[in-house]
N, C-alpha and C positions, 0 to 999 in steps of 0.2 A: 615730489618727483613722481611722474606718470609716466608709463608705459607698458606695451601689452606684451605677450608669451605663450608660448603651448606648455601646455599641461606635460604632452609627452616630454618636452623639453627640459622641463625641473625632475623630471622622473631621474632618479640615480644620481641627482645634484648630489656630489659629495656636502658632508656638513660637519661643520668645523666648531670648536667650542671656541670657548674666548682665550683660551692660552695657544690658538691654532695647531690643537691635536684632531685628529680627525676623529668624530665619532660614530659615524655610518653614513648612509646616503636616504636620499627621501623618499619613503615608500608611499606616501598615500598622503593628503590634505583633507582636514576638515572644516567642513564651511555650517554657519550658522543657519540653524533652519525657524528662521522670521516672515515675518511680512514684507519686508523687505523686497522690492523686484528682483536686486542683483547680490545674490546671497556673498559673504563676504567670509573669509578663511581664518578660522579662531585656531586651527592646531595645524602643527606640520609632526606627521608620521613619520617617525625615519627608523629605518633596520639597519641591524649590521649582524656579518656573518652567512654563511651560505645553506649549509642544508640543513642545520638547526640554527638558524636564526634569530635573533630577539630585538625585541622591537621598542620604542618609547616615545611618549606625545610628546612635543614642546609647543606651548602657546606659542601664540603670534608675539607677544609683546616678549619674549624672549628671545627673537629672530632681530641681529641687528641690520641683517643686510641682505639681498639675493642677487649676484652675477656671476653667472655660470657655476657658481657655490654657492651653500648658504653657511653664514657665518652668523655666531649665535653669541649674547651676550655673558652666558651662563658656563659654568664649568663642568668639565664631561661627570664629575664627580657628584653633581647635582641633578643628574638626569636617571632617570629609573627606569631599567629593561625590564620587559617580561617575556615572556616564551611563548603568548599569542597574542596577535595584532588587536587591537583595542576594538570594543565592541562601541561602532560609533553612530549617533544616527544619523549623519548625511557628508559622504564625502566624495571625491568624485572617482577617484580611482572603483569603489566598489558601485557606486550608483550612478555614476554619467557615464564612463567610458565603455564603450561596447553595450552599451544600455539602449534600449529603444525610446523615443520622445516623439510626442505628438506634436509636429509644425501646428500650431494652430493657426499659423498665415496662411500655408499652403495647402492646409489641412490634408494633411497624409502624416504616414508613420514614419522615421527614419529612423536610422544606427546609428549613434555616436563614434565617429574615427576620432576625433580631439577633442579637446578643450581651452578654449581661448581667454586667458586672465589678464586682466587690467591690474596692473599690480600700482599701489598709490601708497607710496613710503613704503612699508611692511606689510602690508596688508594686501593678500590677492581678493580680487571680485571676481564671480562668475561673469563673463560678460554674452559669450557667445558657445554655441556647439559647434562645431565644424564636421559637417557630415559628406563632405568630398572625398575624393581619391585622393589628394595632397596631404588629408589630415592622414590618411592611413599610408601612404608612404613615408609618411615624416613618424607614425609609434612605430616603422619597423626602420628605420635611421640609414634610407636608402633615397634621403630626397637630393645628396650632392651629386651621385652620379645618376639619378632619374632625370636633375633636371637639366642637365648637362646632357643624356641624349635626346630626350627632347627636343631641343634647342637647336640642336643638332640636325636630329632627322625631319623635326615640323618647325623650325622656327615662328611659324605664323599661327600656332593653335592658341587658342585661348588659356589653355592647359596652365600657361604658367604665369597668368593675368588675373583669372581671379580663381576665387578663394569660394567656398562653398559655407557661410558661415548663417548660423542661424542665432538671432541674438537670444538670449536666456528669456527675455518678457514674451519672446514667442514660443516657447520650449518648455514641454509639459512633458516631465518624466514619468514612464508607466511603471518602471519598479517601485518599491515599495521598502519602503525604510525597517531598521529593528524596531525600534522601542516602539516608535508612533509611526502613521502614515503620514510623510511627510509630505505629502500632494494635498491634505487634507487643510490647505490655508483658503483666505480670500482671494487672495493672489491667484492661485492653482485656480479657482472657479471662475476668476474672471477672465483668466486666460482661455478657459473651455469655453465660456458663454458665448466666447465669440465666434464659432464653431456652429453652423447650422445643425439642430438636431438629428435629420437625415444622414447626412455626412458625419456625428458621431458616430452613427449607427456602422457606417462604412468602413470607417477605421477600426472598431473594434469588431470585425470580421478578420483584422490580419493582424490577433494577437491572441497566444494562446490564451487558457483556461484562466493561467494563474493571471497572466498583465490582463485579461479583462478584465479579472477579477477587482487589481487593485485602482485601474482607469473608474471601473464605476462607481468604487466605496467616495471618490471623487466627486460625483455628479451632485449635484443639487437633487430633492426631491421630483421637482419637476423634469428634469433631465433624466433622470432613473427612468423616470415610468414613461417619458416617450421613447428614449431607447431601448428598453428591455421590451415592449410592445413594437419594435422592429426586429425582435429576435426569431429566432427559428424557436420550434418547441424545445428541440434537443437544445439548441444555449440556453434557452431558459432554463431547461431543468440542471443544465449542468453548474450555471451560476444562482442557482437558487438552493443546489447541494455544497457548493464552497461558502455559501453565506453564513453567518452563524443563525441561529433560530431566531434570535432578535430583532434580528438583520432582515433577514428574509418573512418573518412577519409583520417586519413596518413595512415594506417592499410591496406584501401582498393585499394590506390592506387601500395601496394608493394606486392601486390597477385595477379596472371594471371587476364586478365581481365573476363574472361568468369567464373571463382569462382565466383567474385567479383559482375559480374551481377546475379548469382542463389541465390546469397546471397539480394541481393536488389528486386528480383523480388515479396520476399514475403513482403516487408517492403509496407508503404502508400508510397503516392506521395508526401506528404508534407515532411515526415522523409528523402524520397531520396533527395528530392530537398537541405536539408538543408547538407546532406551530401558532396554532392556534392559541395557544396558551397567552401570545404575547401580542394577539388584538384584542382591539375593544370588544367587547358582548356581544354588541348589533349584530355588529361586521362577521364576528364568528359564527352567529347563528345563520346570517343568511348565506355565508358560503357551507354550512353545514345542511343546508338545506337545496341546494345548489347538487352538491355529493349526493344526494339519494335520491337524483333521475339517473335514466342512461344516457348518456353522450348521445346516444344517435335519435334524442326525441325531443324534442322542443322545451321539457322541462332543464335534459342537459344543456342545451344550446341560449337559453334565456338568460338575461342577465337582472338583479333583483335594482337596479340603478335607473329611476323613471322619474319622472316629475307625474305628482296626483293631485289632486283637489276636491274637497266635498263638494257634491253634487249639485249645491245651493250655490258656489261661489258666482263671483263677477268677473269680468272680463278684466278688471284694475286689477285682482287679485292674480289672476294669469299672469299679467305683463310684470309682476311684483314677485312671482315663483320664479321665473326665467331669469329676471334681476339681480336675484339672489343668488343664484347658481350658475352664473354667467361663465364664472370662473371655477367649477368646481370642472376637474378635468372627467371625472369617469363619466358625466353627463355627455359626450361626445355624442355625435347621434343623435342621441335625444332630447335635446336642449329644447326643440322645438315641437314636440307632443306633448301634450294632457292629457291624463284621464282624469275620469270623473268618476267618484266611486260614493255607497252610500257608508251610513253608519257602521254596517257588518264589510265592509269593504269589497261590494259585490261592485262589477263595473257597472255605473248608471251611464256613460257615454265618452268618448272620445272625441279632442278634438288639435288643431296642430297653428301653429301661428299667422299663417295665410291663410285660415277660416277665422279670424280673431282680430286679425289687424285694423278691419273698419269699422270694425262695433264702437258702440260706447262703451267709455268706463263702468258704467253702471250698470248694464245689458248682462242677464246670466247666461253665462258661460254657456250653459246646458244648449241653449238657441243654433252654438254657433256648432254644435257635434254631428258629426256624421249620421244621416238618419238611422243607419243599421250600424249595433256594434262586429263589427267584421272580429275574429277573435280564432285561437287554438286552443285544441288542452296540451296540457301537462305532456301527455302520454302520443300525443300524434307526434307522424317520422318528421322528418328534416322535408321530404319532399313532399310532404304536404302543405309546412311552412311555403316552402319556396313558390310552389302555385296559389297559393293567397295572395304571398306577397307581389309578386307577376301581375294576376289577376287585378288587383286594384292600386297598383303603384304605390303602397305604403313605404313610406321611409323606417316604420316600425310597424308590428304587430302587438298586440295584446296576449298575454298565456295566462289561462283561465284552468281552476281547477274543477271536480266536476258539480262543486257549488256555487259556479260562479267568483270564484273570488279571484281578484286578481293576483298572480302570482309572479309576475315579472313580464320581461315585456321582449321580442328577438328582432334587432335591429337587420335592414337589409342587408346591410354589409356582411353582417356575421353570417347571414346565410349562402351569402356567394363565397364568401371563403372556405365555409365547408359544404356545398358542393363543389368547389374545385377540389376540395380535398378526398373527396369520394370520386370525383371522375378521374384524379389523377392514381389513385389504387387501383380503382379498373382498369385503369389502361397500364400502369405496370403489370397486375396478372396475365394479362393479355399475349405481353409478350415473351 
C-alpha cells in the first residue's frame, strides 16, 4: 500500500495501543540518517499531556497502521515515558520543518512550510519539502476555509493547482544535527556538486553565521577553498573563529598562502600559534614568514606558492613542473610562470609559458627568460608594485630580498584588489 501525506497532517494523530486505549498523539518522526536518497522513518515520537508533558519513542515495526490515527501493535503498558523529548539525530519536526534548505535545482535558499511523506505499508519516506503558501496554510489548519475563499473570490488562480513541492534529492538541509553532522553524507555532496561554485558562494550570503557555518563543514575540500576565497574578510574571519583549530588549520593550509597570512594577521598570537599547530611544518613556516612583513609592502602582499626551476633546467622540464601542478589549486595565477633560480636560490631569470611554448624539449630554459629580471623587495609599498606591474604587463612579479633571493612572488590580481581596497578607504575618509 502506497500513498503520500503532510507531515503537518500526522502532527497530533492520536495514537492508540493494541487494546485501543489511547496513549498520546504524535509529536515528532524519526528518520534514518543513511545514504539513502529518501530517508525513511525508524521512530514515531508521541507525547501526552499538556504543560508537563512526557514523551516516548515507538519504532516503526511497532506501528500497525496510519489513517487519520495511528494504531500500534504493542500495549500502552510496554511503552516508556520520559519527561524530555528524546535526543534524536535526524527528525523532521526539529530538523525539516521551519528549517532552511538549499534547492540545489533552483539553487537558492528556502523555508520549509511542510513535509511531504510517501508512506509504503508502515513506513514513511521523505519524499518532498513543500515550500509554498499552501504548505504553511495547511501547519496553521486554515486550508478548508482558505481554499474555499479562494475559489470563491479568484476561481482561476493557480493558487489551488499547484503545489510548491521540492523533492528531498534536491533539498540540502543547513541545520545541523545533535550527535553528528547529518549533511556530512555522499549524498549531501553530490547534491551540492551540482551547484555552481559561484552560486554556492551566493547562497551562503543569506544565512547566518551558524547555517553557514554547518553548509560549509558540508563542502568538499575543493568547494571550501573556492568558496571561502569568495568571502568577504569579515566572513572569513568570522567562519574561521566558529571552526574548531583543526578545522580551520586544514582550511588554511588549502588557500594561497598570502590569503591565509591577511587572514591570521588580524588574529592574537596565541590563536596563531594554536593554529598553526595543526599544519604541516612547510606550510607553517612559510605563513610564519608571511606574518613578519607589513600588509602594506610587497613582503605582505606576496604569496610563498610559485613554480621554480634550477637555472640549468630544460624546457621538457618546464612543461613537466606545470604538469604536475596543473591541479594544485593555490597555483592559480601562476600556473604559468617560472623562475629560475641558482644553488643559493638567488633569482637567475624568469620566464612564463608563451616564451616557452616553441622551444625544444631540450633548449634551456634560461634562453627563453626575459632579458632583464624585472623584480621588488620585500620592503617596497603596494604602489610600487603596481607601477612595475603596469609598466611591463606581468601576470606576476618576483619579491626579492636584499640578497637576491627569491622570496615569493605578487600576482596581478592581488594587486588590483588591494589598490581598490586602498582607493576605496580614501574615498570613505573623504566623505
Amino acid at each position: 500500500m502506497k500513498f503520500f501525506s503532510y507531515f503537518s497532517e500526522i502532527l497530533d494523530y492520536k495514537v492508540y495501543d493494541s487494546r485501543d486505549r489511547i496513549i498520546g498523539r504524535v509529536y515528532d518522526i524519526a528518520m534514518a540518517v543513511t545514504e539513502e536518497i529518501f530517508p525513511r522513518s525508524i521512530q514515531i515520537i508521541v507525547s501526552r499531556g499538556f504543560l508537563s508533558g512526557v514523551f516516548a519513542v515507538v519504532p516503526v515495526e511497532a506501528v500497525n497502521s496510519y489513517d487519520k490515527e495511528v494504531r500500534l501493535k504493542v500495549k500502552l503498558d510496554e511503552i516508556v515515558f520520559e519527561k524530555e523529548p528524546p535526543r534524536l539525530e535526524f527528525s523532521l519536526r526539529r530538523d525539516i520543518l521551519d528549517q532552511q534548505v538549499v534547492d540545489t535545482d533552483g539553487h537558492k535558499v528556502v523555508r520549509v512550510n511542510d513535509v511531504h511523506l510517501l508512506q509504503v505499508d508502515n513506513v514513511l519516506y521523505l519524499a518532498h519539502v513543500d515550500v509554498g503558501t499552501k504548505g504553511l496554510i495547511r501547519r496553521l489548519g486554515w486550508s478548508a476555509f482558505f481554499n474555499w475563499a479562494v475559489k470563491t473570490i479568484m476561481p482561476d488562480t493557480n493558487y489551488l493547482k499547484e503545489e510548491k513541492l521540492i523533492s528531498w534529492k534536491n533539498a540540502h538541509p543547513v541545520h545541523i544535527g545533535l550527535k553528528r553532522n547529518l549533511l556530512q553524507t555522499d549524498i549531501a555532496r553530490k547534491k551540492l556538486s551540482r551547484i555552481p561554485v559561484a552560486e554556492l558562494a551566493d547562497i551562503m550570503e543569506d544565512l547566518d553565521i551558524l547555517e553557514k557555518l554547518s553548509l560549509f563543514k558540508t563542502f568538499t575540500v575543493d568547494m571550501q577553498r573556492v568558496v571561502f576565497a569568495d568571502m568577504t574578510l569579515q566572513e572569513k574571519e568570522d567562519l574561521i573563529d566558529r571552526l574548531d583549530e583543526k578545522e580551520a588549520g586544514s582550511l588554511l593550509e588549502n588557500i594561497p598562502a598570502d590569503e591565509a597570512a591577511d587572514l591570521l594577521h588580524d588574529l592574537s598570537k596565541d590563536k596563531v600559534d594554536n593554529l598553526m599547530r595543526f599544519m604541516h611544518t612547510n606550510n607553517s613556516r612559510k605563513l610564519y614568514k608571511l606574518l613578519g612583513f607589513s600588509q602594506d609592502t610587497a613582503g605582505g602582499l606576496m604569496t610563498t606558492e610559485y613554480l621554480s626551476l634550477p637555472k640549468d633546467a630544460l624546457v621538457k622540464h618546464a612543461w613537466e613542473k606545470i604538469k604536475e601542478n596543473a591541479d594544485v589549486r593555490k597555483f592559480t595565477g601562476n600556473i604559468n610562470s617560472i623562475y629560475l633560480v641558482d644553488e643559493n636560490y638567488q633569482l637567475s631569470g624568469m620566464t612564463s609559458l608563451n616564451r616557452f611554448v616553441n622551444a625544444g624539449p631540450d633548449e634551456l630554459l634560461i634562453n627563453t627568460c626575459l632579458e632583464k629580471n624585472v623584480f621588488v623587495r620585500t620592503d617596497d609599498t603596494i604602489e610600487e608594485v603596481a607601477l612595475l606591474i603596469e609598466k611591463y604587463k606581468f601576470v606576476s612579479i618576483p619579491v626579492l630580498d636584499d640578497k637576491g633571493i627569491l622570496q615569493g612572488v605578487i600576482t596581478n590580481d592581488d594587486v588590483l584588489e588591494e589598490m581598490i581596497s586602498i582607493a576605496w578607504k580614501k574615498y570613505k575618509d573623504q566623505i
